[in-house]
C-alpha positions as CSV (number, residue, x, y, z in Angstrom):
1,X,10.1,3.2,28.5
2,X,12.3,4.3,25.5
3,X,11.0,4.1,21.6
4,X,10.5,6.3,18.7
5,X,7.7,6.5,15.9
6,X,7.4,8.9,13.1
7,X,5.1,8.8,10.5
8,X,4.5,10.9,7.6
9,X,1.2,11.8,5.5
10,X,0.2,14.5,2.6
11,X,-3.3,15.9,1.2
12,X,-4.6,19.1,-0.5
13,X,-3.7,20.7,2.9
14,X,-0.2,20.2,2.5
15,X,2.2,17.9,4.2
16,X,1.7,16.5,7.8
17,X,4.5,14.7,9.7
18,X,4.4,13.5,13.2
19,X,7.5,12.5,15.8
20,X,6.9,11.2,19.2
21,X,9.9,10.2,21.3
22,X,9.3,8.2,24.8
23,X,12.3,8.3,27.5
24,X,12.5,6.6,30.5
25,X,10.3,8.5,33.7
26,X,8.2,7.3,36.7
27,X,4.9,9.0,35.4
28,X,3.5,10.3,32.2
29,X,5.3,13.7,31.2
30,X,3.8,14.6,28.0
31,X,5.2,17.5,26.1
32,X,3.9,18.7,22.9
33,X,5.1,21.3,20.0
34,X,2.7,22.0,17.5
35,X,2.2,24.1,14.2
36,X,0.5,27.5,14.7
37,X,-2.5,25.7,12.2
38,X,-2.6,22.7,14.9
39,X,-2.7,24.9,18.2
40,X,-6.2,24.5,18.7
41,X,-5.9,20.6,19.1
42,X,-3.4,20.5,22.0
43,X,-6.2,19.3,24.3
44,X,-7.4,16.8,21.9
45,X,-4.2,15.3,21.2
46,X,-2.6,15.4,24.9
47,X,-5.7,13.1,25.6
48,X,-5.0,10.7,22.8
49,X,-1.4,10.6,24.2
50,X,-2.5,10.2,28.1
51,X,-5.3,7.9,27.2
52,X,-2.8,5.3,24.7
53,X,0.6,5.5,27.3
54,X,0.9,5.1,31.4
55,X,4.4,5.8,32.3
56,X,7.1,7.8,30.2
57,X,8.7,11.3,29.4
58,X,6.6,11.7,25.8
59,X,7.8,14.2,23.4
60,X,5.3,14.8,20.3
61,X,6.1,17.2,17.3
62,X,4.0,18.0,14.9
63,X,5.1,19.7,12.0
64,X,3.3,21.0,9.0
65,X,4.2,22.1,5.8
66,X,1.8,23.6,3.4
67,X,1.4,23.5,-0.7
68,X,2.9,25.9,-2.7
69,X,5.8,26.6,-0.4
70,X,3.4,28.2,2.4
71,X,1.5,30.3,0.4
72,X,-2.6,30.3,0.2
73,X,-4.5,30.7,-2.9
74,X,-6.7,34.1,-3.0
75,X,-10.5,34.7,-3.9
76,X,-12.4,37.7,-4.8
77,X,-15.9,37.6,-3.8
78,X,-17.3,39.1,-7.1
79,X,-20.6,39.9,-5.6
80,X,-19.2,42.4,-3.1
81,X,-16.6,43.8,-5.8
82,X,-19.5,44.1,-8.0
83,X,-21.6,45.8,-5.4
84,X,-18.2,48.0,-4.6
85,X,-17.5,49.3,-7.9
86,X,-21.2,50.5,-8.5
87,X,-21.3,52.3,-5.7
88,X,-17.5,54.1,-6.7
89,X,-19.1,54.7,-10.2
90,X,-22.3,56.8,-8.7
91,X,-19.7,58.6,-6.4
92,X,-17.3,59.6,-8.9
93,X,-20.6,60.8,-11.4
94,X,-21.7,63.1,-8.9
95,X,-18.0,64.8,-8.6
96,X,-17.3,67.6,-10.5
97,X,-13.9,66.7,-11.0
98,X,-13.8,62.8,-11.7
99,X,-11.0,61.1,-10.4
100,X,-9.7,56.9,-11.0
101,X,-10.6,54.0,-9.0
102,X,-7.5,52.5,-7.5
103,X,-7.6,48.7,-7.8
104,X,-5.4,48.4,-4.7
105,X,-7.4,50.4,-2.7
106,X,-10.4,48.4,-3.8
107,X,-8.7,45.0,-2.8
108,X,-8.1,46.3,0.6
109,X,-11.9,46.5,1.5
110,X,-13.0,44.3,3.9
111,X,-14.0,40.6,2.8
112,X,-13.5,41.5,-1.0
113,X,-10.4,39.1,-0.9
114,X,-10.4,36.5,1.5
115,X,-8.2,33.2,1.6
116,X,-8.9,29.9,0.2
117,X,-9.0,27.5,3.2
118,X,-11.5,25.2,2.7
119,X,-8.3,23.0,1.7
120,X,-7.4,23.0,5.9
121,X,-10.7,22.1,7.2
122,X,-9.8,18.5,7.1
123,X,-6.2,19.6,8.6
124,X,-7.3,18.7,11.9
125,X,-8.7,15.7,11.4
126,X,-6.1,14.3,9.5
127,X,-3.5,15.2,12.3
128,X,-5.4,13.2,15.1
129,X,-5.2,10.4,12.3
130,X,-1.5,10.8,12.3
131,X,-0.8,11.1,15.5
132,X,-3.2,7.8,16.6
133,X,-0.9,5.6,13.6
134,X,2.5,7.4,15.4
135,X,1.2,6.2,18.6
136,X,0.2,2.5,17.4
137,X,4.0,2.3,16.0
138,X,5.2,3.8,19.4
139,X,3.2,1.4,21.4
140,X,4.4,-1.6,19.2
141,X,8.4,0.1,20.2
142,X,7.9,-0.6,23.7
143,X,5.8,-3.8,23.4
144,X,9.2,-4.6,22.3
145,X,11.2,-3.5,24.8
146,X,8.9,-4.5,27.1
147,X,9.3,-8.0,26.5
148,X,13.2,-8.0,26.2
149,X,13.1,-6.5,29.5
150,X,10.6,-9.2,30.9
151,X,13.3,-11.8,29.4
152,X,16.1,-10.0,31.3
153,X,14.2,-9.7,35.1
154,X,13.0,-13.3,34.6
155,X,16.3,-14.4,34.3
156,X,16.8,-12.6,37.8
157,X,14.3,-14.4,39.1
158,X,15.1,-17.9,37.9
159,X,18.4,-16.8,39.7
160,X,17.2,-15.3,42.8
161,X,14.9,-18.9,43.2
162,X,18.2,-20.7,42.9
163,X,20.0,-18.8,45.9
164,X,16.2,-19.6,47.6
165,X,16.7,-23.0,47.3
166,X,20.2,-22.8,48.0
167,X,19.9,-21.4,51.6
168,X,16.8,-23.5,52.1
169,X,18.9,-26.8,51.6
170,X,21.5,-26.1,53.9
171,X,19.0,-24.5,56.9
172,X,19.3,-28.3,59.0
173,X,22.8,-28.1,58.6
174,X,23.0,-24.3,59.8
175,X,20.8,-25.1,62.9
176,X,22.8,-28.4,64.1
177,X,26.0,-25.7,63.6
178,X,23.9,-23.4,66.0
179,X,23.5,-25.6,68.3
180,X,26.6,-27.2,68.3
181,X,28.1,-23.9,68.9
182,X,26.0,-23.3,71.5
183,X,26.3,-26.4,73.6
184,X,30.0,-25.9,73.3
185,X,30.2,-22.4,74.7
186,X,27.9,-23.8,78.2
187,X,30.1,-26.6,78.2
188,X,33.6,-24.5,78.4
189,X,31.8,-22.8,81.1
190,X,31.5,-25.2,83.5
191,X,28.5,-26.7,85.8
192,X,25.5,-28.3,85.8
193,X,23.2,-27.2,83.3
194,X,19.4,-28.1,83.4
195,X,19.0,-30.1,80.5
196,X,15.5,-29.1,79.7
197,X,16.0,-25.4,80.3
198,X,18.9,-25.5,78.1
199,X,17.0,-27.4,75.2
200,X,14.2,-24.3,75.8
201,X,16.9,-22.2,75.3
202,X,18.4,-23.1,72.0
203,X,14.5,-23.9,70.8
204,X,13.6,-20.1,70.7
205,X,17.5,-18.9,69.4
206,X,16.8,-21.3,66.5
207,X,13.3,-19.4,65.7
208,X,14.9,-16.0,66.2
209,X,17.5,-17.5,63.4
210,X,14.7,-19.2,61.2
211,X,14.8,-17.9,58.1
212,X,12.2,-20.0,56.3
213,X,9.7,-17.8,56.4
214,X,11.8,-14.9,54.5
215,X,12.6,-18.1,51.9
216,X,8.8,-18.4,51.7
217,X,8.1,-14.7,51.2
218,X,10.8,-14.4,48.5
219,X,9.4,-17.6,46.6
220,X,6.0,-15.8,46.8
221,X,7.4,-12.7,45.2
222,X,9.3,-14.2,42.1
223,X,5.9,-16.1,41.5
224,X,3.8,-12.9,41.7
225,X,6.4,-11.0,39.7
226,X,6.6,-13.6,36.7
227,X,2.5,-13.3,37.4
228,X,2.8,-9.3,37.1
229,X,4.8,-9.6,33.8
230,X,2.5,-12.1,32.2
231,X,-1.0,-9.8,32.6
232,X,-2.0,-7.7,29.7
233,X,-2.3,-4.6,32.1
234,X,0.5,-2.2,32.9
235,X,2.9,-3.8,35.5
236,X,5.2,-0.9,36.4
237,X,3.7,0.3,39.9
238,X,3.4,-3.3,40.8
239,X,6.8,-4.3,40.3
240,X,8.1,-1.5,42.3
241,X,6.3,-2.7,44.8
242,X,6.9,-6.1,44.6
243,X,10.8,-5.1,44.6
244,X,10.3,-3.4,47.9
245,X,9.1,-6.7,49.4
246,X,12.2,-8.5,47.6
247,X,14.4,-6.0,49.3
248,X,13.0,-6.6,52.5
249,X,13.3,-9.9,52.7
250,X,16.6,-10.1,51.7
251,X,17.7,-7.6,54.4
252,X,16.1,-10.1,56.8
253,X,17.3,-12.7,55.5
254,X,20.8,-10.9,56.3
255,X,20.3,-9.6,59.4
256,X,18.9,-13.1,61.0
257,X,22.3,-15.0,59.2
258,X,24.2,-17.4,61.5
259,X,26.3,-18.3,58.2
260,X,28.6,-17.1,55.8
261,X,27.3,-18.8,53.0
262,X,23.9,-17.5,53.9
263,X,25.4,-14.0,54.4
264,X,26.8,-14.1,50.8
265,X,23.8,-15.5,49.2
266,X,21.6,-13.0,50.8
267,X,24.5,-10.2,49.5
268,X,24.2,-12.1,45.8
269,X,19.8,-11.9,45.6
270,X,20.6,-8.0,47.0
271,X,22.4,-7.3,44.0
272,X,20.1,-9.5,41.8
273,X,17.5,-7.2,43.1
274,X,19.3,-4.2,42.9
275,X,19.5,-4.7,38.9
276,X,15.7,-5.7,38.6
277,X,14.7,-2.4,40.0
278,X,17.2,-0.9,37.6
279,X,15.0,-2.4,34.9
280,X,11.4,-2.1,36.7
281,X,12.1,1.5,36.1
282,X,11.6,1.4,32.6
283,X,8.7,-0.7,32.4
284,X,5.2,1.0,32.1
């Protein structure tokens, strides 16, 4: 299903903001680009996505943009400088030829500077807080679509239960056409017939013809599908499924027609169903 959230937040860890775009796709393809100070919570946030969506080609991007224009503020541990420039004093006393302390070379030691990031330890939480509000607003997107496309394959079904009832009506008249048709053809042939042999006869051609049990079937389906898109639980799979029975049925319906009315009825719910699995696609 199709939608697209972005939501935005700041702090003292500079600026968070958070895109997911959803495309139409079979499964769940979740893609995710994140900021070298958000690597460490792919996992976490792959999870969230897989956990919050069933069926869809996800994008997420996460972008971050520190204070200050990128750069870190810098402390000096004073203890350790301290403990550093004693210990440069007693060597330069005890050479015979003193020489100066460069300040530079004393930043360089190890863990006499260091970078403030205490300002980053709530990064990571406040992303997964971003990226769950993101979600909500991309799951209230395709609640959306999801029930204009509900609107649009209902109104296939409250069509395809017309055609239903349209072939259903005229199935009496069909079979007395049968077997008027029939009785004609034995009749330009000539003879005795036996009655009851020939009343046998057009019995079991009318139940190879019957079609009311693919009407039944079909009437089944459009129930179960307005059903499927009426539970709170995904509904995707189902309706593929459900489609393949409608196609079936329809192609029976075809292949078993004695009519032309029932040929172009059957043609008419083949493309009704045609555009239903169109939409099915994009339903999670």
């Amino acid at each position: 299903m199709t939608g697209f959230a972005r939501v935005e937040a700041g702090g003292a860890w500079g600026t968070l903001v958070c895109e997911l775009r959803s495309v139409n796709h079979r499964f769940l393809d979740v893609s995710l680009r994140l900021p070298d100070s958000c690597r460490a919570l792919e996992t976490e946030l792959r999870a969230r996505l897989q956990a919050g969506l069933r069926r869809g080609k996800v994008d997420c991007t996460i972008q971050h943009r520190p204070q200050n224009g990128g750069t870190s503020s810098l402390e000096i541990d004073e203890a350790l400088l301290g403990q550093l420039l004693g210990a440069a004093r007693r060597v330069l006393d005890s050479t015979p030829e003193r020489a100066q302390i460069n300040a530079m070379d004393v930043l360089r030691w190890p863990g006499v500077v260091r970078e403030d990031t205490s300002a980053l330890e709530a990064l990571p939480a406040a992303a997964g807080a971003l990226m769950d509000s993101a979600l909500r607003e991309l799951q209230q997107a395709r609640l959306r679509e999801g029930a204009r496309l509900a609107a649009l394959i209902d109104q296939r079904c409250e069509a395809l239960g017309g055609l239903v009832n349209d072939v259903r009506t005229r199935l009496p008249e069909i079979q007395q056409r049968v077997r008027a048709r029939l009785q004609e053809r034995l009749g330009e042939l000539g003879g005795d017939l036996n009655q009851e042999r020939l009343e046998q006869e057009i019995v079991l051609l009318l139940q190879r013809l019957d079609v009311a049990e693919e009407l039944d079937r079909l009437v089944g389906h459009i129930a179960e599908t307005r059903r499927t898109l009426e539970a709170p639980e995904p509904a995707g799979r189902r309706l593929d499924f459900l489609l393949q029975e409608f196609n079936r049925e329809a192609n029976t319906l075809s292949s078993k027609s004695q009519d032309l009315e029932t040929t172009r009825a059957a043609v008419e719910m083949k493309v009704l169903i045609e555009q239903m699995r169109e939409q099915v696609q994009n339903i999670e």
